[in-house]
Residue frames as a rotation matrix with the C-alpha (Angstrom) as fourth column:
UNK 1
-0.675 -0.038 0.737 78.31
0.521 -0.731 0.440 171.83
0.522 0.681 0.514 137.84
UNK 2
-0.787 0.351 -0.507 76.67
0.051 -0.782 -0.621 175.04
-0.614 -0.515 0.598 139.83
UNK 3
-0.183 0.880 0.438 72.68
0.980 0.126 0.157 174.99
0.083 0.458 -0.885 138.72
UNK 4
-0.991 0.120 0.058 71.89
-0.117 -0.992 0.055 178.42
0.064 0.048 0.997 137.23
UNK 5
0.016 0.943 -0.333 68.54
0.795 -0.214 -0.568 180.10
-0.607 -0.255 -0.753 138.20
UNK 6
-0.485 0.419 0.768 67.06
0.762 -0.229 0.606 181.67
0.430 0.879 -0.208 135.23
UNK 7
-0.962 0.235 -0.139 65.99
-0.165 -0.906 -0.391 185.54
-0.218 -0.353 0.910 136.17
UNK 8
-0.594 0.734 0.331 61.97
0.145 0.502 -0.853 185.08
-0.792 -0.458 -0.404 136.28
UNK 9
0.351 0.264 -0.898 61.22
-0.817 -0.382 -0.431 187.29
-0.457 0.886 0.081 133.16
UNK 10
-0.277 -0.438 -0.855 63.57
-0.960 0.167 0.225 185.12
0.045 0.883 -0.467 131.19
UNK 11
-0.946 -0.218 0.239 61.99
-0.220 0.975 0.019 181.81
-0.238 -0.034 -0.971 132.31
UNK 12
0.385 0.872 -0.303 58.43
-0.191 -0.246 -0.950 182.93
-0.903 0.424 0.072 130.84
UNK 13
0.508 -0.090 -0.856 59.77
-0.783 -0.461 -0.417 183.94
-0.358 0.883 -0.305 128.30
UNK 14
-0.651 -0.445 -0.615 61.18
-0.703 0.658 0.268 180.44
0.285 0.607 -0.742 127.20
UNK 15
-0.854 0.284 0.436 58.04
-0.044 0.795 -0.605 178.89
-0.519 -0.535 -0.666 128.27
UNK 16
0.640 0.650 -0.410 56.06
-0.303 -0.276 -0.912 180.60
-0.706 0.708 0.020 126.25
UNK 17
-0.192 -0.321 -0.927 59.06
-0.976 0.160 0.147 180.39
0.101 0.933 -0.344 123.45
UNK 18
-0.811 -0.306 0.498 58.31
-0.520 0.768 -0.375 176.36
-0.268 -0.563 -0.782 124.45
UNK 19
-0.032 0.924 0.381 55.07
0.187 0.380 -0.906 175.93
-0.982 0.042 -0.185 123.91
UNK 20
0.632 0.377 -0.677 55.41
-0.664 -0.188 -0.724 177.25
-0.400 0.907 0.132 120.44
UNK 21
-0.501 -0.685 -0.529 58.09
-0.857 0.476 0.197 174.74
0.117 0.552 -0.825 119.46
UNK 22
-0.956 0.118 0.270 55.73
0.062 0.976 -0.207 172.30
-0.288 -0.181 -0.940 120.66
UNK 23
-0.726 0.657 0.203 52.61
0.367 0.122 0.922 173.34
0.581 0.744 -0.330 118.64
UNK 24
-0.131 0.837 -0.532 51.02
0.990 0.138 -0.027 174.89
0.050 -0.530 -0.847 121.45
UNK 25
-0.726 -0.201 0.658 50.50
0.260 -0.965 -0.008 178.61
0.637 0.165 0.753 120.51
UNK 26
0.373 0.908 0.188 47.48
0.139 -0.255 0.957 179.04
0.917 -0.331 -0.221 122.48
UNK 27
0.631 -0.388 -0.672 49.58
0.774 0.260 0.577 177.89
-0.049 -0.884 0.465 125.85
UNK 28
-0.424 -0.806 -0.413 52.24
0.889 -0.457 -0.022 180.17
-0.171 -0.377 0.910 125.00
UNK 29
-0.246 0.529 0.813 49.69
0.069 -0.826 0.559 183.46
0.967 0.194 0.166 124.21
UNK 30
0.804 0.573 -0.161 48.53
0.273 -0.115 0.955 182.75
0.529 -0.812 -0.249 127.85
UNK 31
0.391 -0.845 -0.366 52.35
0.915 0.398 0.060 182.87
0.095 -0.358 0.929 129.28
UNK 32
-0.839 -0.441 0.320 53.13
0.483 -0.873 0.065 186.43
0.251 0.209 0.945 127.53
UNK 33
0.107 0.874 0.474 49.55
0.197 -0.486 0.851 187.56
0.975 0.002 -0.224 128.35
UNK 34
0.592 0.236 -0.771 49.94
0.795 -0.009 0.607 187.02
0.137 -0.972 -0.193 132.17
UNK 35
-0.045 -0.705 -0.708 52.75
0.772 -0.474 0.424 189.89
-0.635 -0.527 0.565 132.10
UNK 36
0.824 0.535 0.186 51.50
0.500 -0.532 -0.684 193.10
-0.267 0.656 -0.706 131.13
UNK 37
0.752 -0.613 -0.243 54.58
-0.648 -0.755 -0.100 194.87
-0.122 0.232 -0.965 130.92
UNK 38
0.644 -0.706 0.295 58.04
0.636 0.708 0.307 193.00
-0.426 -0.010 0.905 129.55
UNK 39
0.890 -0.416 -0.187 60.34
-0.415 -0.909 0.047 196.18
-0.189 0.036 -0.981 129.37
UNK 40
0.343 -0.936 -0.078 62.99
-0.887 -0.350 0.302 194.82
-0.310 -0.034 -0.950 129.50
UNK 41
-0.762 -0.117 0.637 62.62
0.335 0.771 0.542 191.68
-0.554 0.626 -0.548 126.75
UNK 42
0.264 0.712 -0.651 60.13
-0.583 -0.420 -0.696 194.01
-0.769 0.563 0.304 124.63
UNK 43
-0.436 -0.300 -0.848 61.95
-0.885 0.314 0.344 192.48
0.163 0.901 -0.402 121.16
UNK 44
-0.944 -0.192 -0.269 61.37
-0.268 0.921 0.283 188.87
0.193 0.339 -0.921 122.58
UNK 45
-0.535 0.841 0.076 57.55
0.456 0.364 -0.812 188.92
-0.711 -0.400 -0.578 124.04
UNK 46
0.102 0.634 -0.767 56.28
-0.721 -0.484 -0.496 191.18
-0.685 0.604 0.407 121.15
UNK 47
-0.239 -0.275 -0.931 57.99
-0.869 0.489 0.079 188.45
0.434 0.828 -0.356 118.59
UNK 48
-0.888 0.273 -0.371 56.44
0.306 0.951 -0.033 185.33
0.344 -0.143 -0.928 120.60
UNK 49
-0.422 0.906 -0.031 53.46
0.003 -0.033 -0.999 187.00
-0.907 -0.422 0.011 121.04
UNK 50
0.041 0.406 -0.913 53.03
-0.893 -0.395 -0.216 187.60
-0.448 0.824 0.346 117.10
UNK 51
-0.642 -0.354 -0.680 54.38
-0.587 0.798 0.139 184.32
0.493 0.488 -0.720 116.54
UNK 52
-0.847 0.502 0.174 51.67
0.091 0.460 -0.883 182.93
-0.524 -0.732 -0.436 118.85
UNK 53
-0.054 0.933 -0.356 48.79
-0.307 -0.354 -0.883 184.85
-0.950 0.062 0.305 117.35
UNK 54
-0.186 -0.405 -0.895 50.09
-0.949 -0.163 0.271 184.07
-0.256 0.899 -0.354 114.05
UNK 55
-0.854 0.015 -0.519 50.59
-0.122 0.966 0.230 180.22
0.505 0.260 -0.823 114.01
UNK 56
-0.610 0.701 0.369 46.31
0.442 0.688 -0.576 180.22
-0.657 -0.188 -0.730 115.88
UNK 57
-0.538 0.442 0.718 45.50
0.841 0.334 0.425 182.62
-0.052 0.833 -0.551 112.80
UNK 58
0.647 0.556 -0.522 44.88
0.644 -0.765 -0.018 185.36
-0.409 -0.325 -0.853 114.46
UNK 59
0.023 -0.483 0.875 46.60
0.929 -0.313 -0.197 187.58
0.369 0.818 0.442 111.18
UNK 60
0.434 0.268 0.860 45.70
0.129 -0.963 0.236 191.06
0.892 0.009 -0.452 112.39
UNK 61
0.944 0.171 0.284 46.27
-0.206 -0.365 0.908 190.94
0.259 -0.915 -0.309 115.80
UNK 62
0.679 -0.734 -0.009 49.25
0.624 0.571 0.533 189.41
-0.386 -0.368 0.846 115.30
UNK 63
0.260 -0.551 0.793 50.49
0.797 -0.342 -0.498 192.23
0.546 0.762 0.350 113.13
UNK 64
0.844 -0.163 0.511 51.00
-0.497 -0.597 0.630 195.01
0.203 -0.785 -0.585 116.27
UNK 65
0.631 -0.717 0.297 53.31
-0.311 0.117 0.943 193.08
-0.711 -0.687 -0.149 118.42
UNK 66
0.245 -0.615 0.749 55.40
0.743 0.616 0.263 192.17
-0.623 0.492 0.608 115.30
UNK 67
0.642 0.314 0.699 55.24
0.573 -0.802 -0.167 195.26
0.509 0.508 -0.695 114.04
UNK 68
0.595 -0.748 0.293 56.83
-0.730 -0.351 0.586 196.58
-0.335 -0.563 -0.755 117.63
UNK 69
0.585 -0.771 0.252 59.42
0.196 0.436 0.878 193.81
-0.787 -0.465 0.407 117.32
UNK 70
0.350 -0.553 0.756 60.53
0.908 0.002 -0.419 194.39
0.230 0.833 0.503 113.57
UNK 71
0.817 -0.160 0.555 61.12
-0.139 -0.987 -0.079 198.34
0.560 -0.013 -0.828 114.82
UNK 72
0.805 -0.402 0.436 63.25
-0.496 -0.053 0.867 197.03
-0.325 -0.914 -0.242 117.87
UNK 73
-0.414 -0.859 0.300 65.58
-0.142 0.387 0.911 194.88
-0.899 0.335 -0.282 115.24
UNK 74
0.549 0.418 -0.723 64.40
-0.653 -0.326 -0.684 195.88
-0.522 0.848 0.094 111.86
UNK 75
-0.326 -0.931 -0.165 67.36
-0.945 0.319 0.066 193.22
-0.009 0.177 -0.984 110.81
UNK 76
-0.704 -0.004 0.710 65.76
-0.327 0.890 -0.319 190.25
-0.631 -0.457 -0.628 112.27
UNK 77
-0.919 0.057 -0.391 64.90
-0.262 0.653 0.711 187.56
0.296 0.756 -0.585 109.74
UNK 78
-0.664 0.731 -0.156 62.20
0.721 0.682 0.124 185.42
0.197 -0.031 -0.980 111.17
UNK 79
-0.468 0.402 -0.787 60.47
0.306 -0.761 -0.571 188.72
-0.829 -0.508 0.233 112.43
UNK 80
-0.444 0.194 -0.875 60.45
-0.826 -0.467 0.316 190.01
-0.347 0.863 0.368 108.35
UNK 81
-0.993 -0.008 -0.120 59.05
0.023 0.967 -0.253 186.57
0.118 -0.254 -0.960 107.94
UNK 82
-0.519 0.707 -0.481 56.02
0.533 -0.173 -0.829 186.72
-0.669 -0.686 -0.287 110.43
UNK 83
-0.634 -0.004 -0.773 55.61
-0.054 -0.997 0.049 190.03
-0.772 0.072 0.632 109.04
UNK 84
-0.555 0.113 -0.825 55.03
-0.819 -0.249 0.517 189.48
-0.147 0.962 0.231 105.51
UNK 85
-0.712 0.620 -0.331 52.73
0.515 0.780 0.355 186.31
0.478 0.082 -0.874 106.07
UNK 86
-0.315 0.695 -0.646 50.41
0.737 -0.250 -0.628 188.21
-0.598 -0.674 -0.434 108.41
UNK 87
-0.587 -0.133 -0.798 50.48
-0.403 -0.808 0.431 190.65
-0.702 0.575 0.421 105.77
UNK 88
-0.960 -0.099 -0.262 50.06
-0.274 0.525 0.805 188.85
0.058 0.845 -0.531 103.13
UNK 89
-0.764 0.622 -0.171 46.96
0.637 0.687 -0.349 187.31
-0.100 -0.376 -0.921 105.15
UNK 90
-0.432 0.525 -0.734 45.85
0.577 -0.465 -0.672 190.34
-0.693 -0.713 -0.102 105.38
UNK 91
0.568 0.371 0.734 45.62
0.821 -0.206 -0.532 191.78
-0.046 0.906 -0.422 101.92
UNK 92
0.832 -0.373 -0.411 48.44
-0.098 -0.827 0.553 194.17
-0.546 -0.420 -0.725 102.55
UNK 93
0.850 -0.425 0.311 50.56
0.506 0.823 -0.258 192.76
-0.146 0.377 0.915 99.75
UNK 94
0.607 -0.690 0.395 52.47
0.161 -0.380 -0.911 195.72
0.778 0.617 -0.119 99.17
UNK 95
0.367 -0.245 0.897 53.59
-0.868 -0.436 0.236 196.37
0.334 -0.866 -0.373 102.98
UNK 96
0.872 0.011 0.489 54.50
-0.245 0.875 0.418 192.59
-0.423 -0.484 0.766 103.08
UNK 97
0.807 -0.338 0.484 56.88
0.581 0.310 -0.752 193.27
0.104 0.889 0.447 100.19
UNK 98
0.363 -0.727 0.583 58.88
-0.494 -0.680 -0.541 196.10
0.790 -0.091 -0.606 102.34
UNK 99
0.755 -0.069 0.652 59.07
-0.589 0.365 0.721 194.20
-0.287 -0.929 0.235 105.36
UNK 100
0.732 -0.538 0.419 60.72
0.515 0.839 0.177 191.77
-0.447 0.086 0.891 103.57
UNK 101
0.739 -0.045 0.672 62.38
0.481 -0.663 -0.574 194.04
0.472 0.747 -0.468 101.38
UNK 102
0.535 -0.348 0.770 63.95
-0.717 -0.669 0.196 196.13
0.446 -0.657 -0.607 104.33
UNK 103
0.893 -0.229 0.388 64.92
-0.091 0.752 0.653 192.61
-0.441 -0.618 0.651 105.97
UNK 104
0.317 -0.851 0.418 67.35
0.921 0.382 0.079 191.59
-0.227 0.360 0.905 103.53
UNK 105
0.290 -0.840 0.458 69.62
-0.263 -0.530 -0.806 195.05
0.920 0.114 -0.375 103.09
UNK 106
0.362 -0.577 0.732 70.82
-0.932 -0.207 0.298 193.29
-0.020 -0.790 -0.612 106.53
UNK 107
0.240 -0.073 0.968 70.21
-0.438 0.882 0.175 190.10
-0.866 -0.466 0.180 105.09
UNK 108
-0.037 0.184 -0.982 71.51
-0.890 -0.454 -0.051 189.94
-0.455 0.872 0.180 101.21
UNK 109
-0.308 -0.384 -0.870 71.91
-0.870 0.484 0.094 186.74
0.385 0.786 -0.483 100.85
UNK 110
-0.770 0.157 0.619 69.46
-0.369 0.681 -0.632 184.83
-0.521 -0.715 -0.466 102.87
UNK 111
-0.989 0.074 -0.127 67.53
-0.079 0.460 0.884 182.64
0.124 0.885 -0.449 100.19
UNK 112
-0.652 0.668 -0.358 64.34
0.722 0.403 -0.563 182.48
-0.231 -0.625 -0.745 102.50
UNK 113
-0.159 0.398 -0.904 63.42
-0.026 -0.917 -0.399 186.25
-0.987 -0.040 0.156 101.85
UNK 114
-0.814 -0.245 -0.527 64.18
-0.519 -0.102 0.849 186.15
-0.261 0.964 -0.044 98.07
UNK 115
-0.772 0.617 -0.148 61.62
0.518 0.748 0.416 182.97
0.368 0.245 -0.897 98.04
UNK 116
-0.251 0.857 -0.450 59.44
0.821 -0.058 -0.568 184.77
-0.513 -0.512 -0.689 99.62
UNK 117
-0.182 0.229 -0.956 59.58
-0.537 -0.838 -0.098 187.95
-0.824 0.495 0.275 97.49
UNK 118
-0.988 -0.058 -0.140 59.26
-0.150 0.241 0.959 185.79
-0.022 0.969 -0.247 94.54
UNK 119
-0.569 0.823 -0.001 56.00
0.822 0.568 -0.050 184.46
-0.041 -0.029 -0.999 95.81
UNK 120
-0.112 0.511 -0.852 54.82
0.517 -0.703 -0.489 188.42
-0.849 -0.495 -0.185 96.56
UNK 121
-0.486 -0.083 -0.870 55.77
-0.563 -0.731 0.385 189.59
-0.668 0.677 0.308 93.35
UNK 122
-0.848 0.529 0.019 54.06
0.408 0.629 0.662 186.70
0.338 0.569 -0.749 91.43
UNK 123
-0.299 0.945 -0.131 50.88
0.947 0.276 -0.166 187.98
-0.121 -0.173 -0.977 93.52
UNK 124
-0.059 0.200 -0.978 51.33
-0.148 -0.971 -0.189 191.01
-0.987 0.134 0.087 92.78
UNK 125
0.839 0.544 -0.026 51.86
0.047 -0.121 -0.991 190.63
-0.543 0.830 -0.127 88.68
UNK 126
0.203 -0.890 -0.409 55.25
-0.979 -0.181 -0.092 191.95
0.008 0.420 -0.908 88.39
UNK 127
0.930 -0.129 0.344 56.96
0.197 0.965 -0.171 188.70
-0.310 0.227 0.923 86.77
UNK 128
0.396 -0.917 0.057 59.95
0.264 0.054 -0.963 190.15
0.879 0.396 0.264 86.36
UNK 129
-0.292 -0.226 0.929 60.68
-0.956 0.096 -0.277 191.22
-0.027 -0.969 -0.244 90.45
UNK 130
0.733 0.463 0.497 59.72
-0.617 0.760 0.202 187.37
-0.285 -0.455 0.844 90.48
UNK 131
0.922 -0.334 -0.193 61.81
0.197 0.838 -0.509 185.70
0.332 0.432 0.839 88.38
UNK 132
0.103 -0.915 0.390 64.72
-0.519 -0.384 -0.764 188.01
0.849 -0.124 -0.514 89.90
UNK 133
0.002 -0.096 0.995 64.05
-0.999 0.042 0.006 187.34
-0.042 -0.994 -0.096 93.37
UNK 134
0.935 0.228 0.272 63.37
-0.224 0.973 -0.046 183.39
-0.275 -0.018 0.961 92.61
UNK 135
0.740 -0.672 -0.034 66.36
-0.166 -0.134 -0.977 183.48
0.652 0.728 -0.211 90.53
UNK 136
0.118 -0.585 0.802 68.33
-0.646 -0.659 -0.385 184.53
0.754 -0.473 -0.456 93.46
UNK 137
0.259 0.403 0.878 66.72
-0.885 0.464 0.048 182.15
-0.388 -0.789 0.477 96.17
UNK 138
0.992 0.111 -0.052 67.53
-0.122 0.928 -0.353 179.17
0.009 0.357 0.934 93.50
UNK 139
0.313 -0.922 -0.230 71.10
-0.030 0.232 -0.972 179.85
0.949 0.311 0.045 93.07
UNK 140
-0.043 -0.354 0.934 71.44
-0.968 -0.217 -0.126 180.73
0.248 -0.910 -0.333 97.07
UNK 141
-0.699 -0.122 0.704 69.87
-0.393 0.889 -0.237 177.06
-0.597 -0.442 -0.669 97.95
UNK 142
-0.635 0.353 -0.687 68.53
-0.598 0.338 0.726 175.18
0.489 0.872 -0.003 95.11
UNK 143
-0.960 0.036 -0.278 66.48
0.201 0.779 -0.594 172.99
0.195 -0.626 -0.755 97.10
UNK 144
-0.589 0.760 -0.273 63.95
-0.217 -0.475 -0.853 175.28
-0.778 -0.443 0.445 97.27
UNK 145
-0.751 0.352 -0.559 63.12
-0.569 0.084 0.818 174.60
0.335 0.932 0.137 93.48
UNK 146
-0.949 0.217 -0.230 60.93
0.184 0.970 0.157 171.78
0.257 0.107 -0.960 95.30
UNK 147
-0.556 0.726 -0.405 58.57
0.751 0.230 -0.618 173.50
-0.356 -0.648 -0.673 96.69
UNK 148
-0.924 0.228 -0.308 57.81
-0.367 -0.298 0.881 175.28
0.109 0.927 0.359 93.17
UNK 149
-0.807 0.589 -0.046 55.30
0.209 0.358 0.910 173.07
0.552 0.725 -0.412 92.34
UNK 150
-0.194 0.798 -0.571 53.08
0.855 0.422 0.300 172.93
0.481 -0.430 -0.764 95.24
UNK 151
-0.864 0.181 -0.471 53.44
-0.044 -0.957 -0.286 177.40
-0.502 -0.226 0.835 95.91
UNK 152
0.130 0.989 0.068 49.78
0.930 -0.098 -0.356 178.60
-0.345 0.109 -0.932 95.38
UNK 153
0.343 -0.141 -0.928 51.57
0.317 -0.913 0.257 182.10
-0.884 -0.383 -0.269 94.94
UNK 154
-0.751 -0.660 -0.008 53.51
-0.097 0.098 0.990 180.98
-0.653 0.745 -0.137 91.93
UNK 155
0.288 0.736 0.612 49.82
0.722 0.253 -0.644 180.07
-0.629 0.628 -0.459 90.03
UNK 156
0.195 -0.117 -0.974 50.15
-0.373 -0.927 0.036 183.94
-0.907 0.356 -0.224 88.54
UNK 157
0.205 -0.916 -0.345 52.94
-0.830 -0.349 0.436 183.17
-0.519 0.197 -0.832 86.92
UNK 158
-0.175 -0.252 0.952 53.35
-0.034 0.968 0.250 179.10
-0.984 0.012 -0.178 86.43
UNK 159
0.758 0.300 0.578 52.19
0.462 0.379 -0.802 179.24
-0.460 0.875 0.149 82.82
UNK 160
0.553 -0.579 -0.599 55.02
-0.764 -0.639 -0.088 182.23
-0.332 0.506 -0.796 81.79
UNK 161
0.699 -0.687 -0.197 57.89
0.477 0.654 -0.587 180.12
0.533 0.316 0.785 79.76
UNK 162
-0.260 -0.880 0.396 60.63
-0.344 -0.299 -0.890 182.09
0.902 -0.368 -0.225 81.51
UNK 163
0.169 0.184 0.968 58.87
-0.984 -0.023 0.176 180.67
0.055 -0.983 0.177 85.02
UNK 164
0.972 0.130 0.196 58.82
-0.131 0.991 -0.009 177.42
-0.195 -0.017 0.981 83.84
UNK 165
0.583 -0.811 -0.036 62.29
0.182 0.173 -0.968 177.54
0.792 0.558 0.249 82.60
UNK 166
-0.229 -0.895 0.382 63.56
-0.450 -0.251 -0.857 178.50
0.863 -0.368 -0.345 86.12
UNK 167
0.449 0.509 0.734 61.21
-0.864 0.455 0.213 176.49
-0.226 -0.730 0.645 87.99
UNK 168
0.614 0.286 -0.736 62.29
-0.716 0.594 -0.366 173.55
0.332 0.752 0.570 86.13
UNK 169
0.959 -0.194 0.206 63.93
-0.022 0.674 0.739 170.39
-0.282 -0.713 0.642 87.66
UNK 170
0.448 -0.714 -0.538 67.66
-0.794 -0.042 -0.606 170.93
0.410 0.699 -0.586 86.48
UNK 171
0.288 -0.651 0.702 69.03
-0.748 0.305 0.589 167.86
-0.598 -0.695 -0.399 88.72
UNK 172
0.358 -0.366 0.859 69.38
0.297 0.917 0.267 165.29
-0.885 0.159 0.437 86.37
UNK 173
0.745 -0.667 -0.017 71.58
-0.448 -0.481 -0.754 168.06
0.495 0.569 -0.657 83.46
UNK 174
0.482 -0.771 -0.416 74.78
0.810 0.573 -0.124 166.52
0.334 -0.277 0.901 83.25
């Protein structure tokens, strides 16, 4: 088999994506730092650079280059994602709630977003935009129901009877 040679931009750019699968955000921030300019992978160094700055905590700074990537594919999932956690971090609760918001009309039926709006609208108050958006996320992939108990987002809410009644374990209903 003929050994392909990886164009030099695009092997950074999976060295840095590299180091973050391996827990090493710090390693891959240095990777996308050394090249000031990535014209021509803007979408993918602005989204592993936020995803870098993001997973050492660095919430603010991490909200720019995710910010450019969510403009360059407003569509992209893990981007609305990012987004709305770095938000969130940031006290920006309502700008975490369009990001995500704006994701799914490309994504209607990805259960991930929905869970996450449930958790925004619980911190926000509104307990009905929760129970919808949970609602939604439970019937897409029940599974998530597990990780009810231990959401810190859900507190708001956790005492309502209509939260408990859709939080509730339904696996062992005949």
């Amino acid at each position: 088999m003929p050994r392909v040679i990886l164009d030099p931009i695009v092997r950074r750019l999976r060295e840095a994506e590299g180091f973050l699968e391996l827990g090493m955000p710090s390693h891959a921030l240095e990777v996308l730092q050394s090249r000031p300019d990535w014209a021509t992978m803007q979408f993918e160094a602005s989204y592993l650079t936020g995803e870098a700055l993001r997973e050492l905590g660095r919430y603010r700074e991490a909200l720019e280059p995710l910010e450019t990537a969510a403009r360059l594919r407003p569509e992209n999932l893990m981007v609305a994602v990012a987004l709305g956690w770095c938000y969130k971090r940031t006290h920006r609760l309502a700008q975490a709630i369009d990001a995500l918001t704006r994701a799914r009309r490309a994504n209607p039926d990805e259960p991930l977003l929905s869970y996450n709006l449930a958790c925004y609208w619980s911190l926000a108050g509104n307990l009905d935009r929760c129970l919808q958006e949970l609602s939604a996320a439970l019937t897409c992939q029940p599974s998530l129901r597990a990780l009810i108990p231990e959401e810190s987002d859900f507190d708001p809410v956790r005492n309502h009877p209509a939260f408990r009644g859709l939080a509730e374990d339904r696996s062992s209903d005949p």
